[in-house]
C-alpha positions as CSV (number, residue, x, y, z in Angstrom):
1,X,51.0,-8.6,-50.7
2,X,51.5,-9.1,-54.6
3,X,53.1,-12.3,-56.7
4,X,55.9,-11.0,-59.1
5,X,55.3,-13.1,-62.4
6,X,57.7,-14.0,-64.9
7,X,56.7,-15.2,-68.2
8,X,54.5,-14.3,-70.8
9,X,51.1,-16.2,-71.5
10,X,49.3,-16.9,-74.2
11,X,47.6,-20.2,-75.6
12,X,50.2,-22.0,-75.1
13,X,52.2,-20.5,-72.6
14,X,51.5,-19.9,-68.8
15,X,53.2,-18.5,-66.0
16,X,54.5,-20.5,-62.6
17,X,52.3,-19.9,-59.7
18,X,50.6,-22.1,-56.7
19,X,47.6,-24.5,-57.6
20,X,45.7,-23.3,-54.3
21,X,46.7,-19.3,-54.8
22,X,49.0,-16.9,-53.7
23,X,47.2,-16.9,-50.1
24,X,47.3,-20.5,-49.4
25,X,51.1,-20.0,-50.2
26,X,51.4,-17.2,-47.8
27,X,49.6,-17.9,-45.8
28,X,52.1,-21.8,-44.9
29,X,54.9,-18.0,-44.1
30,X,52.3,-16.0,-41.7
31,X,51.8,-19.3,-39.5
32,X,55.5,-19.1,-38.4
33,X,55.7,-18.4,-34.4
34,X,58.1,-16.1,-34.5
35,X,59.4,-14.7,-31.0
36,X,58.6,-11.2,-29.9
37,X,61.8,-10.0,-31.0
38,X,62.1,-11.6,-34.2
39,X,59.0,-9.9,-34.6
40,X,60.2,-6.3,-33.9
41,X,62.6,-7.2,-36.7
42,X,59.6,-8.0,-39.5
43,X,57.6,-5.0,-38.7
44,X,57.1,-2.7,-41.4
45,X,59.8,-4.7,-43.6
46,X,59.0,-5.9,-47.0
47,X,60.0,-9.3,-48.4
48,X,60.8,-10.6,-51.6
49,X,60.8,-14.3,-51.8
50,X,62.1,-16.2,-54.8
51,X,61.2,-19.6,-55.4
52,X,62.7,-21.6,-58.4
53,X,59.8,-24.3,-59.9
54,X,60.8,-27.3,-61.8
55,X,59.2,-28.7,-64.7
56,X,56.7,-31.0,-62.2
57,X,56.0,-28.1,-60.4
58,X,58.1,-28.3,-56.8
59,X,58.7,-25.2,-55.3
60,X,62.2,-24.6,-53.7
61,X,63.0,-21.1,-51.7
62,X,66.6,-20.2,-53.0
63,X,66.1,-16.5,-51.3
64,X,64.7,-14.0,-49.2
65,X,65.3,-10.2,-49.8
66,X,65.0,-8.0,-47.6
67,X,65.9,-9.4,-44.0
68,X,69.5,-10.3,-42.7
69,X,68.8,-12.4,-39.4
70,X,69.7,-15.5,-39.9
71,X,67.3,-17.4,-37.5
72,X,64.6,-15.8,-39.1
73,X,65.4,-16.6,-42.8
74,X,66.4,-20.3,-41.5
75,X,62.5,-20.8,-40.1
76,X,61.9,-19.3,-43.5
77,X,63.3,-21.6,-45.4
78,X,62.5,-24.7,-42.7
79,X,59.3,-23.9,-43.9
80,X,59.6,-24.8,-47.8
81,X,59.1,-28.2,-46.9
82,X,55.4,-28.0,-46.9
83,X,54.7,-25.6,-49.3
84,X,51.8,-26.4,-51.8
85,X,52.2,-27.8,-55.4
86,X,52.8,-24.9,-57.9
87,X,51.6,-25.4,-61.3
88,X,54.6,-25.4,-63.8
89,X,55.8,-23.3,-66.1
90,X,54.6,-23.8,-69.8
91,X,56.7,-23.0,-72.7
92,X,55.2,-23.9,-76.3
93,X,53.2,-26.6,-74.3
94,X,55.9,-28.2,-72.4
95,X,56.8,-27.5,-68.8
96,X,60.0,-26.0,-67.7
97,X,61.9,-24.8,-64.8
98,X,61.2,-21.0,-63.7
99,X,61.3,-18.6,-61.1
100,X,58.2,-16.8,-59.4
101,X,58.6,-14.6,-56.8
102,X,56.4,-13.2,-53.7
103,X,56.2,-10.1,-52.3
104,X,54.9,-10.3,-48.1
105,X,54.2,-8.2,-45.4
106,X,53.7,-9.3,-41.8
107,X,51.2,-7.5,-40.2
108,X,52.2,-5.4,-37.5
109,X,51.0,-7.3,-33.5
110,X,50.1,-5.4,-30.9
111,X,49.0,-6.4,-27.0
112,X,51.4,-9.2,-24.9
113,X,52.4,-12.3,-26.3
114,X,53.3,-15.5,-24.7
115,X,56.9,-15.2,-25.6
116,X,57.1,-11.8,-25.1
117,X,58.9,-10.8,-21.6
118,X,61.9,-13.3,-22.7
119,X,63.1,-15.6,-25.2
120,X,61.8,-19.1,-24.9
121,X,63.1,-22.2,-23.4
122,X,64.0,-25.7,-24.9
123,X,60.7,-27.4,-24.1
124,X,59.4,-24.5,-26.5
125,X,61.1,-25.9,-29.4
126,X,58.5,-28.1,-31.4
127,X,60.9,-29.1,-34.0
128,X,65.0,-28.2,-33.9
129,X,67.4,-29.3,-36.5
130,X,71.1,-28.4,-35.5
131,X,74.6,-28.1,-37.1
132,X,78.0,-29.4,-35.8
133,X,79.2,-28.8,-32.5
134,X,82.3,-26.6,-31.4
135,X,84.3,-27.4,-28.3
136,X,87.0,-25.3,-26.0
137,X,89.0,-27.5,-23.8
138,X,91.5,-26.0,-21.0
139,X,92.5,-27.9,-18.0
140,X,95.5,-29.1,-16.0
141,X,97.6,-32.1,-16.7
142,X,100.4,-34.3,-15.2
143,X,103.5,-35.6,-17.3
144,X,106.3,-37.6,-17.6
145,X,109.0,-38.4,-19.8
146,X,109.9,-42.2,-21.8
147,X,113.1,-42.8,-23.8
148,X,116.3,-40.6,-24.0
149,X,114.6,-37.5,-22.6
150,X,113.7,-39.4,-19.1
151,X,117.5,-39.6,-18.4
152,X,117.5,-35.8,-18.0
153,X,113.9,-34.6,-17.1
154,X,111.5,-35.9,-14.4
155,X,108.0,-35.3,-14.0
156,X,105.9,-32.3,-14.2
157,X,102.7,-30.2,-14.8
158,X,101.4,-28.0,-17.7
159,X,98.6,-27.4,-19.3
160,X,96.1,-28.0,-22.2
161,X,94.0,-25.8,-24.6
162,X,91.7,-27.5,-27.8
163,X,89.2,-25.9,-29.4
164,X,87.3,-28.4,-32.2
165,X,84.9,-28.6,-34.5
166,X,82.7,-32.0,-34.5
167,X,80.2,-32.6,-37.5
168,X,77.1,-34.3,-37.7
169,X,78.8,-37.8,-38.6
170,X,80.9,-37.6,-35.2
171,X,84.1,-36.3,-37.1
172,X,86.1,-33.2,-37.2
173,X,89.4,-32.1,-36.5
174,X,90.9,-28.5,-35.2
175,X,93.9,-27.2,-33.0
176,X,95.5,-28.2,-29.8
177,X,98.0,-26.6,-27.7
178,X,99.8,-28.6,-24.4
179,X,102.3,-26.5,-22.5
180,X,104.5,-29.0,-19.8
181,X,106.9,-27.7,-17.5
182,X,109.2,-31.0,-16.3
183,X,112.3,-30.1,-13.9
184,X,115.5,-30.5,-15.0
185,X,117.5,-34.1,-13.0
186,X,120.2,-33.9,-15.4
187,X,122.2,-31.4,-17.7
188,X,122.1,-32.2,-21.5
189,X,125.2,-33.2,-23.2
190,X,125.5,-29.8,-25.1
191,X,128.3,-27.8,-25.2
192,X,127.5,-24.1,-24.2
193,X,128.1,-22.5,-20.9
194,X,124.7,-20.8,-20.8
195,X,122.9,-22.6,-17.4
196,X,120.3,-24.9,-18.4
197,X,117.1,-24.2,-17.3
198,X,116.1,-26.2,-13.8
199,X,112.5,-26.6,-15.3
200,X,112.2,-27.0,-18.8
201,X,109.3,-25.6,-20.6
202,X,108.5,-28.0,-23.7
203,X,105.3,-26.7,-25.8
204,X,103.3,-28.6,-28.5
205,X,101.1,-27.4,-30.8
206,X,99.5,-28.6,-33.5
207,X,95.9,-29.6,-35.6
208,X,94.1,-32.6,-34.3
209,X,91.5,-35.0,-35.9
210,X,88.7,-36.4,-33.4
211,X,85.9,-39.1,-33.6
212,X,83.3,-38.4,-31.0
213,X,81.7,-41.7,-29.4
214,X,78.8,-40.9,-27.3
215,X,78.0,-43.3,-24.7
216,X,74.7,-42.3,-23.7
217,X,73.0,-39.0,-23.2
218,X,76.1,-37.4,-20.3
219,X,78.8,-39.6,-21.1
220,X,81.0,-39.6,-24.1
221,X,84.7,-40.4,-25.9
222,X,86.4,-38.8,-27.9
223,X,89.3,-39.8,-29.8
224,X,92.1,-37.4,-30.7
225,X,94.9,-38.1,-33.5
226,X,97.2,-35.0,-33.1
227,X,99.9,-33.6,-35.1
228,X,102.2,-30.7,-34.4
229,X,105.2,-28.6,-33.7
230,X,107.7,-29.2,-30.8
231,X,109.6,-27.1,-29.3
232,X,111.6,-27.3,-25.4
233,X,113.4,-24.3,-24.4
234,X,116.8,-25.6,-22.5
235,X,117.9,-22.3,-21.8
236,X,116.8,-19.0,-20.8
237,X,116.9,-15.8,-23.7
238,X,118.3,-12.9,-22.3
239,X,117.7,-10.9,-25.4
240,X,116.4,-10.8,-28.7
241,X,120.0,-11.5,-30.4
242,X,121.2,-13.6,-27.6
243,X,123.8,-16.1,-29.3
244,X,124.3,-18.9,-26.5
245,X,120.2,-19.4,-26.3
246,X,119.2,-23.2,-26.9
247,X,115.9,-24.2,-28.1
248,X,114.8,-27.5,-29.4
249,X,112.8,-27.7,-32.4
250,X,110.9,-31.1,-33.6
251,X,108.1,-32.8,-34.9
252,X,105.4,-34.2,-32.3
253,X,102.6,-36.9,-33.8
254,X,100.3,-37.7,-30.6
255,X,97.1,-39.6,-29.6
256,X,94.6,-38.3,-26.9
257,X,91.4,-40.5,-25.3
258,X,89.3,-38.0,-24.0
259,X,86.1,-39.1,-21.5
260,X,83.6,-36.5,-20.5
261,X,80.7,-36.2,-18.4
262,X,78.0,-33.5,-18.9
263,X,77.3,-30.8,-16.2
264,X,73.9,-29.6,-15.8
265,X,71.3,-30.1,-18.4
266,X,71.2,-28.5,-22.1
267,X,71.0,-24.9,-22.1
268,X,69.6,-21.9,-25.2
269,X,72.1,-19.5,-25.4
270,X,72.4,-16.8,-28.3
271,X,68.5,-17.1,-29.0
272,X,68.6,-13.4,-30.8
273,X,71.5,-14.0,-32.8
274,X,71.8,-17.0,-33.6
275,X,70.4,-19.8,-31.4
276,X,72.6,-22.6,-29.7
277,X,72.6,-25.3,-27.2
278,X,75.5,-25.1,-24.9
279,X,76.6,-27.9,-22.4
280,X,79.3,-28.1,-19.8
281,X,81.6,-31.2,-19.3
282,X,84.0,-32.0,-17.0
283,X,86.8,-33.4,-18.9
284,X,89.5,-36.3,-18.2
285,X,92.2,-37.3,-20.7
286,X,95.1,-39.4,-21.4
287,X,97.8,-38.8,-23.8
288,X,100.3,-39.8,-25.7
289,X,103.0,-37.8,-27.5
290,X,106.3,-39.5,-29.2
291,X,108.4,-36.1,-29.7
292,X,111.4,-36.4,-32.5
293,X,113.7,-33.4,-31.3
294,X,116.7,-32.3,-33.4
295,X,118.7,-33.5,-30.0
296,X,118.8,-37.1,-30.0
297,X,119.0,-36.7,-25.9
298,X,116.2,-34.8,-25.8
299,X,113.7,-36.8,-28.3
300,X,111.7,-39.6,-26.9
301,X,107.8,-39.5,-25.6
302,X,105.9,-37.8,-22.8
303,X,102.9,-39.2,-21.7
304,X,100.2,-37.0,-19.7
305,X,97.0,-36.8,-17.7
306,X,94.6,-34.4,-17.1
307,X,91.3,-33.3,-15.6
308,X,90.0,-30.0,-17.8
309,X,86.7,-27.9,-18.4
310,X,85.2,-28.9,-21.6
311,X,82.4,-26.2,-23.3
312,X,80.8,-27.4,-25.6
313,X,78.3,-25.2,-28.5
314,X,75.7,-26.6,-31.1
315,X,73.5,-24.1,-33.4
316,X,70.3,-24.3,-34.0
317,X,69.6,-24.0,-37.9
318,X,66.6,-24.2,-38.1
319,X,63.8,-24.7,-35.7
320,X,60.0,-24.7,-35.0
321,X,58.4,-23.4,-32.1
322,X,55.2,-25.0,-30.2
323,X,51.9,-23.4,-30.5
């Protein structure tokens, strides 16, 4: 282990480097409980760390060379927070901003550990600071047509795929697909010979903006402003060039209420790679969707329910484990 200096000193210059020494400041590095596998991935690696030092001598990591898992260089950094005062860097007598660097080995363990026949659970986790949250939503749902398309289509089924991102603040947005299938009660006024379909398949998809609302620690709300293509197929394509095919094209602005309710407890998943905590919902919506087709027959609003599987994933970014 050996500081890499930059500067030059003499009697009125001096070099960046920690008040308490180099092994006070590796030392606040070495007391990182790393797993058993994270600690396969140090052994016999060298690292170069590279602090930048302001002019009142705070020390900030902006790198680590030498290692490429993330979870590892995230407890790395985690750890800058309570790294000791450095003394500045003096130019001419007056302190500026430098870099210093460090170069560390981690010794090489040997014998059981307690982590070390699996990765550890949630109660091991002393301190955790996570990152937004991802969601994939796909369920069932129940339909029905309002305005000038209920004259021709009753109700149906179809489905519902979402897959969001949600930040810190409770906001994000994403994509949303709903598929309906809704029988056919009455030809539309179009003149073609071509047999209308007897269940029409209409499809929206689109991007979505969400607000999540928790409501306690297993119940939430999540509001869904949506925004998207339309299309409804009225007729079967026979080919690739077929002529008489009729397909609906539009412009579909929605709103969805979602209300979910946690399955199970929290759960690590992807410790090696890059930690998570995962969580299954079960999932009930209600929806809105005005639809402006370039039929004014076929435009009006569908309106659906829906019971769906909600999974949801949050990553760890950095974390502390307990003693």
């Amino acid at each position: 282990m050996s500081p890499a200096l930059y500067g030059q000193v003499d009697s009125l210059n001096s070099v960046p480097g920690p008040k308490e020494g180099i092994n006070k400041l590796a030392l606040q590095f070495l007391k990182i409980n790393f797993t058993a596998a994270q600690r396969e991935l140090l052994e016999d690696v060298t690292l170069e760390f590279i602090f930048y030092v302001d002019s009142i001598g705070k020390a900030t990591l902006e790198d680590v060379n030498g290692i490429n898992d993330k979870a590892i260089f995230d407890s790395l950094y985690y750890t800058t927070e309570q790294l000791p005062a450095f003394n500045p860097m003096q130019v001419n007598g007056r302190t500026e901003g430098s870099i210093y660097s460090m170069i560390l080995e981690y010794p090489t363990y040997t014998g059981p550990t307690s982590r070390q026949y699996g990765p550890p659970n949630l109660e091991d986790f002393e301190e955790m600071v996570t990152g937004g949250r991802t969601d994939c939503l796909i369920g069932a749902v129940f339909n029905g047509p309002v305005g000038n398309m209920n004259e021709y289509l009753g109700l149906g089924g179809g489905m519902k795929v979402d897959l969001l991102f949600t930040g810190k603040r409770g906001y994000g947005g994403g994509i949303f697909m709903n598929a309906y299938f809704n029988d056919l009660e009455k030809d539309y006024p179009i003149n073609t010979n071509r047999t209308q379909n007897g269940s029409q398949p209409i499809l929206l998809l689109g991007l979505a903006l969400n607000k999540l609302i928790p409501l306690n620690e297993r119940r939430e709300l999540m509001a869904q402003f949506e925004a998207g293509y339309a299309i409804q197929n009225i007729s079967s394509r026979t080919n690739s060039n077929d002529p008489d095919y009729i397909q609906l094209q539009g412009f579909s602005p929605g709103f969805t209420l979602h209300y979910a309710m946690k399955i199970g407890h929290d759960r690590l998943s992807g410790y090696y790679l890059q930690p998570a905590i995962v969580n299954n919902y079960v999932n009930f919506h209600l929806g809105i969707h005005p639809i402006f087709f370039d039929l004014d027959s076929g435009s009006g609003m569908l309106w659906d329910i829906g019971v769906s599987y909600r999974l949801s994933y949050k990553v760890i970014r950095s974390y502390k484990l307990r003693e």
